[in-house]
C-alpha positions as CSV (number, residue, x, y, z in Angstrom):
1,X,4.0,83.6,-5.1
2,X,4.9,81.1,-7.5
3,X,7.9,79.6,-5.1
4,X,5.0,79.1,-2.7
5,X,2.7,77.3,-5.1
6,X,5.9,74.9,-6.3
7,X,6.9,74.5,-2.5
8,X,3.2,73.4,-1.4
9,X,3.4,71.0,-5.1
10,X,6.7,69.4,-4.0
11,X,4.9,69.0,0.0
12,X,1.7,67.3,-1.0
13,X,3.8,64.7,-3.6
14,X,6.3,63.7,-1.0
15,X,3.2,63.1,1.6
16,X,1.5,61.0,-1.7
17,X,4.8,58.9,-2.1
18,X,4.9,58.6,1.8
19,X,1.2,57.6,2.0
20,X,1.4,54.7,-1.0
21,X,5.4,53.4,1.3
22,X,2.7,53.1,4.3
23,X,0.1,51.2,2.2
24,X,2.4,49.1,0.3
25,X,4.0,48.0,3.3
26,X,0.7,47.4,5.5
27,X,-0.1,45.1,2.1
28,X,3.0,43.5,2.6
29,X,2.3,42.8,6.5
30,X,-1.1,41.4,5.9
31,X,-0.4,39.2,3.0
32,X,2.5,37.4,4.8
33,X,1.0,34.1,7.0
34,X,3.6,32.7,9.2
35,X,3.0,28.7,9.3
36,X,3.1,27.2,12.8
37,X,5.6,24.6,14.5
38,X,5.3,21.2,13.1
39,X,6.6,18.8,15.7
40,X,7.2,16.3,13.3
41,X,8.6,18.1,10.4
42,X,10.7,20.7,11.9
43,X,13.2,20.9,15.0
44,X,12.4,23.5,17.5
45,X,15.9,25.3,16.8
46,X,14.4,25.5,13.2
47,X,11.3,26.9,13.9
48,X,12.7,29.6,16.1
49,X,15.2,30.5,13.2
50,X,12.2,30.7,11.1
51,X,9.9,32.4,13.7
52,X,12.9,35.4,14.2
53,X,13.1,36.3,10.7
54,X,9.1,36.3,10.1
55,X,9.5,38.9,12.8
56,X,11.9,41.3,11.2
57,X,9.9,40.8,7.9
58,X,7.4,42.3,9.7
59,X,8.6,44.7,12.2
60,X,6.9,43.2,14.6
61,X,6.8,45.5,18.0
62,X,9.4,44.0,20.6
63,X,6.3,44.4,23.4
64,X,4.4,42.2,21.0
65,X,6.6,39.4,20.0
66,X,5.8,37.2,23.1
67,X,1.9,37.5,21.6
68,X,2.8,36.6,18.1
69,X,5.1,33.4,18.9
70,X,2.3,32.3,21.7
71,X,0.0,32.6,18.7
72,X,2.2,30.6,16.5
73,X,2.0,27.3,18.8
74,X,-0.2,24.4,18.3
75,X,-2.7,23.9,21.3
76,X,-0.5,20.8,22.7
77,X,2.7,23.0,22.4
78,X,0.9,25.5,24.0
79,X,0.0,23.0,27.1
80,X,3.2,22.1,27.7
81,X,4.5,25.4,27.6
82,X,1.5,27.0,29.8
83,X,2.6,23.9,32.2
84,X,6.0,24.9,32.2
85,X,5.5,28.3,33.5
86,X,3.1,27.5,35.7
87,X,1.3,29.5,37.5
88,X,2.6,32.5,35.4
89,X,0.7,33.5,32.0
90,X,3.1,33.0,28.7
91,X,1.3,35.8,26.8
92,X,2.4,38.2,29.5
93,X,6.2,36.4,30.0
94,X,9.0,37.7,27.6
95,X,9.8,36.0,23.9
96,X,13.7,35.2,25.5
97,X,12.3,33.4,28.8
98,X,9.5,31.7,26.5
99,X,11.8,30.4,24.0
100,X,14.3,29.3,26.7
101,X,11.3,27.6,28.8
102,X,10.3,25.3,25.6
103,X,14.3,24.8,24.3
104,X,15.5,23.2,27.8
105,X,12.3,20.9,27.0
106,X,12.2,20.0,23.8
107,X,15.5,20.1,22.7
108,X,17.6,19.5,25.8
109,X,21.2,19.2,24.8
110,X,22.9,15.8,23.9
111,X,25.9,14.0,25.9
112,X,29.1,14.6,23.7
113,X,30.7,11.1,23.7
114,X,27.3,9.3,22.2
115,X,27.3,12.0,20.0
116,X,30.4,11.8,18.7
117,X,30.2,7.8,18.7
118,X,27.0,8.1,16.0
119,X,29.3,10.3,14.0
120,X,32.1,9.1,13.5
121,X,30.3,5.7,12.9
122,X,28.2,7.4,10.3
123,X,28.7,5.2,6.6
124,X,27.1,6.0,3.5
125,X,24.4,3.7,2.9
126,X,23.6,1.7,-0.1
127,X,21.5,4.4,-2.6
128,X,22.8,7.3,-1.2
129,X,24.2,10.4,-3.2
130,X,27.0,12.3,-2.1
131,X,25.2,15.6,-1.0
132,X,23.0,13.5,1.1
133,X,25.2,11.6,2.8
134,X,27.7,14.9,3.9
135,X,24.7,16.6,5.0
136,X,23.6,13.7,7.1
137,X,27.3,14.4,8.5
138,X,27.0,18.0,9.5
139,X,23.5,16.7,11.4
140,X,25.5,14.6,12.9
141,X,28.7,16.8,14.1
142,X,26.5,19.6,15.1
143,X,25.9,17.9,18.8
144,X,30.1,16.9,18.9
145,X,31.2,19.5,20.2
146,X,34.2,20.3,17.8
147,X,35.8,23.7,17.3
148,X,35.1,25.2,13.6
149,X,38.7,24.1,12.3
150,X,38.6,20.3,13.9
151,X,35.0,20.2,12.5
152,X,35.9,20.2,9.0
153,X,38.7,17.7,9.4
154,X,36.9,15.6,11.3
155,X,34.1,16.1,8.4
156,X,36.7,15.3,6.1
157,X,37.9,12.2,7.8
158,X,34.7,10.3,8.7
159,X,33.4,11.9,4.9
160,X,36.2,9.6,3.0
161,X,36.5,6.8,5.6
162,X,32.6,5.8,5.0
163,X,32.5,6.3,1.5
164,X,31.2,2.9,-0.6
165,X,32.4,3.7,-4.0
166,X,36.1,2.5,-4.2
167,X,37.2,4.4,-7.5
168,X,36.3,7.7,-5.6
169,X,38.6,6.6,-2.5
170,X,41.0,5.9,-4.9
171,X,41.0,9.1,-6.3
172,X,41.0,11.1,-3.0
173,X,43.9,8.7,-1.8
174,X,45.9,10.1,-4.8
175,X,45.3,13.9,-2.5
176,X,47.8,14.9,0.0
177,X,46.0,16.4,3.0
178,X,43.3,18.8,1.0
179,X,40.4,20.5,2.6
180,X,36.8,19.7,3.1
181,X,35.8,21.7,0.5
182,X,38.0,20.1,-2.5
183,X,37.7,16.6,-0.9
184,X,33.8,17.4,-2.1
185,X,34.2,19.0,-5.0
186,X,36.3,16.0,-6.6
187,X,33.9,13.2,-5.2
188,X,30.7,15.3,-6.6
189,X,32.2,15.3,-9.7
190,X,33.4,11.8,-9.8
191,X,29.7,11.2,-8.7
192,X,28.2,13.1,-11.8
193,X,30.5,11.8,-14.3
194,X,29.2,8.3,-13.4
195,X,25.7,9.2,-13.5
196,X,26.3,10.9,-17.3
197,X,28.1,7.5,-18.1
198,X,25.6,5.2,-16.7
199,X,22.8,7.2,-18.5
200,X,24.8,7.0,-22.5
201,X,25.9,3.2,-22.0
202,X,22.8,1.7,-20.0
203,X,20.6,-0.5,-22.0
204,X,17.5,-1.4,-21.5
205,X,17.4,-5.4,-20.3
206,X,14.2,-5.9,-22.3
207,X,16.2,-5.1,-25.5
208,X,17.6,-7.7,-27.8
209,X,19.6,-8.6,-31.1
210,X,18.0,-11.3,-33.5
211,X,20.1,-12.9,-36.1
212,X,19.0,-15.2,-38.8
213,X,19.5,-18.8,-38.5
214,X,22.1,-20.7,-39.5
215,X,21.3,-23.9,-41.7
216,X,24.7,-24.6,-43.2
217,X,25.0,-28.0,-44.5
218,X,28.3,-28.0,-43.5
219,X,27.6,-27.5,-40.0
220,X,29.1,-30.0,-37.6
221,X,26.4,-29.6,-34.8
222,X,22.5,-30.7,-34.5
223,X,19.9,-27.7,-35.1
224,X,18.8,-26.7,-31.5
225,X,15.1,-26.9,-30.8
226,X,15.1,-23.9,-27.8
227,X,15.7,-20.3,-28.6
228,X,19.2,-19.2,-27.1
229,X,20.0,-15.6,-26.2
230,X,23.2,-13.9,-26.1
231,X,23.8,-11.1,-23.8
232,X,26.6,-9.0,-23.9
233,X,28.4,-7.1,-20.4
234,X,25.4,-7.2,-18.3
235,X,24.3,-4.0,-18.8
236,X,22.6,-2.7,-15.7
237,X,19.2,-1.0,-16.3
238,X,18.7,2.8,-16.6
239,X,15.5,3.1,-14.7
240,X,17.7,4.5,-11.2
241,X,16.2,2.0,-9.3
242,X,16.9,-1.2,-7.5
243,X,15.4,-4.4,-9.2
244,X,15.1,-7.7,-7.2
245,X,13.9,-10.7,-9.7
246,X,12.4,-13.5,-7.1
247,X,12.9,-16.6,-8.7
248,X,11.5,-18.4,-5.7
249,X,10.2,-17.6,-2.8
250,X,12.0,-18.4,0.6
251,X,9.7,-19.7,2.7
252,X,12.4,-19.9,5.7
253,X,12.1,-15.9,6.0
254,X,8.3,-15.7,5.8
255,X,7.7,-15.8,9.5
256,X,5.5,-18.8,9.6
257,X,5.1,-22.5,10.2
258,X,4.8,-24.5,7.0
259,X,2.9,-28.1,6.3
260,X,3.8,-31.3,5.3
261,X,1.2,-32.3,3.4
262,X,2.9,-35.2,0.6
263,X,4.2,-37.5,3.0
264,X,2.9,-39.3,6.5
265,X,5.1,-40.6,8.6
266,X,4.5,-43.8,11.1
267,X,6.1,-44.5,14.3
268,X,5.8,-47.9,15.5
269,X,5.6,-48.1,19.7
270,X,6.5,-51.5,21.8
271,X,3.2,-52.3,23.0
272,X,4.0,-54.6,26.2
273,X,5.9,-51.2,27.4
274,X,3.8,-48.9,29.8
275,X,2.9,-45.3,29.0
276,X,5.3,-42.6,30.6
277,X,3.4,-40.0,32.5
278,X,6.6,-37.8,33.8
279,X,6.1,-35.2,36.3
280,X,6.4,-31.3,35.2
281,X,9.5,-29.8,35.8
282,X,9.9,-26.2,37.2
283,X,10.3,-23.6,35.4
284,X,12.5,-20.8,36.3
285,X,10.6,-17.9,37.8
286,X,12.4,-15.6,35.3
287,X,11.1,-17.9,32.3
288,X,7.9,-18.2,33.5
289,X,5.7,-15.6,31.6
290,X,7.8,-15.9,28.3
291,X,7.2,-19.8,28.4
292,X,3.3,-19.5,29.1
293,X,3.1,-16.6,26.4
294,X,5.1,-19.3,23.6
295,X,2.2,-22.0,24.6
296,X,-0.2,-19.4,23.7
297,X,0.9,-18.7,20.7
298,X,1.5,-22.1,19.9
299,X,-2.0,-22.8,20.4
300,X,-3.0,-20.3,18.6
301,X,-1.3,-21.0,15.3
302,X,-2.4,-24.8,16.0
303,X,0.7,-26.3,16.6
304,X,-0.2,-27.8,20.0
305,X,-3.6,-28.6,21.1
306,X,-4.8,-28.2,24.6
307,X,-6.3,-31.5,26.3
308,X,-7.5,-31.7,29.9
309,X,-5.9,-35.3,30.0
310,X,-3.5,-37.6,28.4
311,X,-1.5,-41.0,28.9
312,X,1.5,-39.7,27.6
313,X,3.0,-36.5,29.3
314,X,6.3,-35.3,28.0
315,X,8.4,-32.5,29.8
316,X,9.4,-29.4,28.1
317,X,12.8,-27.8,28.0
318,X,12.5,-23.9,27.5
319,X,15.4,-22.5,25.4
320,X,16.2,-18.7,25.4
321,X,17.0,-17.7,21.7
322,X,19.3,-14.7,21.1
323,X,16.6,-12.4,20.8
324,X,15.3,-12.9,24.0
325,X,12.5,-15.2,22.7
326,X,11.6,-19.0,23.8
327,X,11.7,-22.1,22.0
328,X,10.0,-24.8,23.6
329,X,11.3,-28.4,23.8
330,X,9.6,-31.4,24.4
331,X,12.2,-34.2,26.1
332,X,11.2,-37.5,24.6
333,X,13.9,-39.5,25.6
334,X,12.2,-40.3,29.0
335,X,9.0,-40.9,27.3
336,X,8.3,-41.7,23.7
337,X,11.9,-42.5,22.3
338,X,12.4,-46.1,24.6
339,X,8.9,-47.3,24.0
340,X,10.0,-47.0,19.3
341,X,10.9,-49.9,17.7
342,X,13.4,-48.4,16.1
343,X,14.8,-50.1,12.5
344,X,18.4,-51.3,12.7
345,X,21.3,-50.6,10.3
346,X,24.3,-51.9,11.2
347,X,27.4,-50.1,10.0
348,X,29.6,-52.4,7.6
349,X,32.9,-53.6,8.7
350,X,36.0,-51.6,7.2
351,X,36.9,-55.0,5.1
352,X,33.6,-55.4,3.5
353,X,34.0,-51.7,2.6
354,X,37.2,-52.3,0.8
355,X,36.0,-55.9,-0.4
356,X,33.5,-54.0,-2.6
357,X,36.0,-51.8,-3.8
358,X,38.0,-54.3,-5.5
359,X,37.7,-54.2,-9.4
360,X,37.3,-50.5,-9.4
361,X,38.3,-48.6,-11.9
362,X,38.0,-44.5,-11.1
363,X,37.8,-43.6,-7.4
364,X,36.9,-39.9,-6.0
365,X,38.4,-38.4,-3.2
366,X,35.8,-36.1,-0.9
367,X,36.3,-34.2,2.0
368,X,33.5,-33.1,4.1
C-alpha cells in the first residue's frame, strides 16, 4: 500500500514539473515580438536570417510559417508580393516559394565583373577605423564570386593595398605572405597603440605657457608692444574630431554671382558710328532647351533683363561646360567692341627699355 501511495506521489510531481515546462514555455512564446522588415534598415537576406531563427525560437508549426512571415510584412511589401503571385493567395502559398518570390525581386543577384570592380577599388577613406573599413570589404566581396580560400587573399590584398596610414604598410611590408587573420591583428594593434598615444601626448590647443617679461638693461633689442606666443610641435587636439578654422570665406565656391559695388566702370562709344542690330544665330537643336533654361535662370537671378526692344542686339555663343551645363556668351566683337574708343598704349621700343636701364645698380631675373 505504501509503494502505491509513493508511486501515485512521484506521478502527480512529474505531471506538476511537466505542467509549469508547458507554462513557462507558452510565457516565453508570448513575450517574444518579432519586429517587421525594414526596407531601409535591413537587406532582405537579413531579415530572412532573422525571420528563420524567430521561428525555431518559437517552434512555430511548419503548416503555419507561411502565416507568420505574411504577417511579418509591411502593407507595401505585402503589395508587391500579393502582385507577384498573382492571382494565387500568399497566405495559402508555401514559406520556400514566398521567400523565393520576394528574393528574385528585391535582391536580384549582381553581375560579377562590376562587382568585383567596386571591390577591388575599395580604399579606406579619410576617418575611417580599421574594423570599419574590412567589414566594408567583406560587403563588398560577398557579390565577387570568390571561392572561400581566394576570398581571404583577395581580402588580404585589396585590405593592405587601400590602407592610408603608411607606418602600418610599413609594418605589414616587413611580413612575408601571412594570412588574413594576422595581417588584421597587427594593423588593429598598430591602430590602438596610436589611439593610446594620441590620447597621453595630445594637448589641448587652447592651453598655453606664460613666462615673465624680460626687462634686462642689457638687452640688445627694443621691448615689443604685441603679445607673442610660442607653440611647441603642433600638437593636434584630443577632441577625435576634424577641426576646419575659416579664416576667410571663399566666395568662388559659394554657388553665386557676386557684386561690384566700390567701383563703376565707363565705356566710351564713337558716336558718328551706327548701332549694330545682328541677326540671331541658330542654335543647335540639341542645345536648344539647355540654352533657353540658362536665360531663365539668368533672369531670374537678375543678371540679364528681358526687353521687348533694343538698338543694340548682340549674338550669343552657347558653351557646353564639362558637366553638361551651358555658359552663355555674348559676341561683342561684331557689335559693341568696334564702336569703343579704346585708350592706346603703345609698347616701348627694346632701346628705350635698355636706355632706362643704364645706371642701374641691382637687377632681378624673373621667369614667368
Amino acid at each position: 500500500m505504501e509503494q502505491q501511495i509513493a508511486d501515485l506521489l512521484r506521478q502527480n510531481q512529474d505531471l506538476i514539473r511537466a505542467l509549469q515546462i508547458r507554462d513557462d514555455s507558452h510565457s516565453h512564446k508570448v513575450t517574444v515580438q518579432f519586429e517587421k522588415f525594414d526596407e531601409e534598415n535591413e537587406n532582405f537576406d537579413s531579415f530572412i536570417e532573422r525571420f528563420e531563427t524567430y521561428l525555431d525560437v518559437q517552434n512555430v508549426p511548419i503548416a503555419n510559417r507561411a502565416k507568420v512571415f505574411v504577417s511579418s510584412l509591411s502593407a507595401k511589401l505585402y503589395q508587391l508580393l500579393k502582385n507577384l503571385l498573382a492571382p494565387d493567395i500568399p497566405s495559402d502559398q508555401t514559406l520556400d516559394k514566398l521567400k523565393d518570390a520576394l528574393k528574385k525581386h528585391l535582391t536580384p543577384k549582381p553581375l560579377i565583373i562590376p562587382s568585383r570592380h567596386k571591390f577591388l577599388n575599395r580604399k579606406q577613406t579619410a576617418g575611417e577605423g580599421i574594423s570599419t573599413y574590412i567589414a566594408e570589404l567583406r560587403a563588398l566581396a560577398m557579390n565577387c564570386d570568390y571561392d572561400k580560400d581566394m576570398l581571404n587573399i583577395m581580402l588580404r590584398d585589396v585590405f593592405v593595398s587601400g590602407l592610408r596610414d603608411k607606418m602600418i604598410l610599413d609594418r605589414l611590408f616587413e611580413e612575408d605572405n601571412i594570412n588574413l587573420e594576422k595581417t588584421l591583428n597587427i594593423a588593429l594593434a598598430m591602430e590602438k597603440a596610436f589611439r593610446g598615444t594620441n590620447d597621453i601626448m595630445g594637448r589641448a590647443i587652447n592651453s598655453m605657457q606664460t613666462f615673465k617679461k624680460h626687462m634686462d638693461k642689457k638687452s640688445n633689442f627694443t621691448k615689443a608692444e604685441r603679445k607673442h606666443y610660442i607653440v611647441h610641435d603642433a600638437q593636434v587636439p584630443t577632441m577625435q574630431k576634424r577641426i576646419v578654422d575659416l579664416f576667410q570665406v571663399n566666395v568662388i565656391s559659394v554657388g553665386k554671382l557676386g557684386t561690384l559695388n566700390r567701383h563703376a566702370s565707363h565705356l566710351k562709344r564713337q558716336m558718328r558710328n551706327r548701332l549694330n542690330k545682328n541677326r540671331v544665330r541658330t542654335v543647335p537643336f540639341a542645345l536648344k532647351g539647355r540654352v533657353e533654361n540658362e536665360i531663365d535662370r539668368l533672369e531670374k537671378e537678375g543678371i540679364i533683363e528681358k526687353v521687348d526692344s533694343s538698338e543694340w542686339a548682340t549674338p550669343v555663343v552657347p558653351v557646353v561646360k564639362s558637366d553638361g551645363s551651358i555658359r552663355l556668351c555674348a559676341d561683342y566683337s561684331v557689335t559693341l567692341n568696334p564702336n569703343l574708343i579704346v585708350p592706346q598704349h603703345p609698347l616701348p621700343r627694346l632701346d628705350e627699355i635698355f636706355g632706362s636701364l643704364n645706371g642701374g645698380k641691382q637687377f632681378t631675373k624673373i621667369r614667368f
